[in-house]
N, C-alpha and C positions, 0 to 999 in steps of 0.2 A: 504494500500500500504506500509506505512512503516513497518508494523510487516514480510509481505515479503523480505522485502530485507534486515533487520535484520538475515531472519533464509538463506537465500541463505549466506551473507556473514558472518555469521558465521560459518556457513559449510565448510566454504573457509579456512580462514584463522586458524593461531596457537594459537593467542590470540585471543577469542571468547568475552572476559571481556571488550579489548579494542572498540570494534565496537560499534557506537552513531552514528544514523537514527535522522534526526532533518527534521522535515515538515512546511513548510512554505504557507500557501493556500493564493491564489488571487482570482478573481473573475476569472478569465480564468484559470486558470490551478493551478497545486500545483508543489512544487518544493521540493524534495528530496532530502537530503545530507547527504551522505557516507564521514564520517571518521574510519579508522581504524590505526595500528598502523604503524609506518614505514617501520617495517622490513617486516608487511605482505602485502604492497602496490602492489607488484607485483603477490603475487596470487589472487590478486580480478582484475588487469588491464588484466595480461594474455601474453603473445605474442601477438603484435601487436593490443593488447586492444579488442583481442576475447572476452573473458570474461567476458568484461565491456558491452562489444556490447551485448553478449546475456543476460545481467541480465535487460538491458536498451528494449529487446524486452520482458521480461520476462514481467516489471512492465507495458509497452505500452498495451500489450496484455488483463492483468488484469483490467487497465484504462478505455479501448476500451467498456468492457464488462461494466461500470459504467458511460459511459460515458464521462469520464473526461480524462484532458489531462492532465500528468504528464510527468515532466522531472527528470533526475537523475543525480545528482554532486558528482562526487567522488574528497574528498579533500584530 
């Protein structure tokens, strides 16, 4: 899951160097955290956090398929 959302938001954004994907696993679910740099915050949130919403179905989707439940934090 993290190496996904690595290559989505680096795809995204202008600084590809700054993006750091950090995983955290619990025994229920794993926790995912998007930092990228400031200026590129708004092309990974989107207008009205589209963006955010569809990379969030993106990693659901790949989860579902493992079974697992993952959530995604963009900081």
């Amino acid at each position: 899951m993290k190496e996904l959302v690595e290559v989505i938001a680096k795809a995204l954004v202008n600084n590809p160097d700054e993006v750091v994907v950090t995983e955290t696993e619990t025994d229920r679910e794993t926790v995912l955290e998007l930092k990228v740099a400031p200026s590129d915050m708004g092309k990974v949130i989107g207008k009205q956090g589209r963006i955010a919403k569809a990379i969030r179905s993106v990693v659901k989707v790949a989860a579902s398929k493992e079974d697992k439940r993952v959530t995604l934090d963009i900081q």
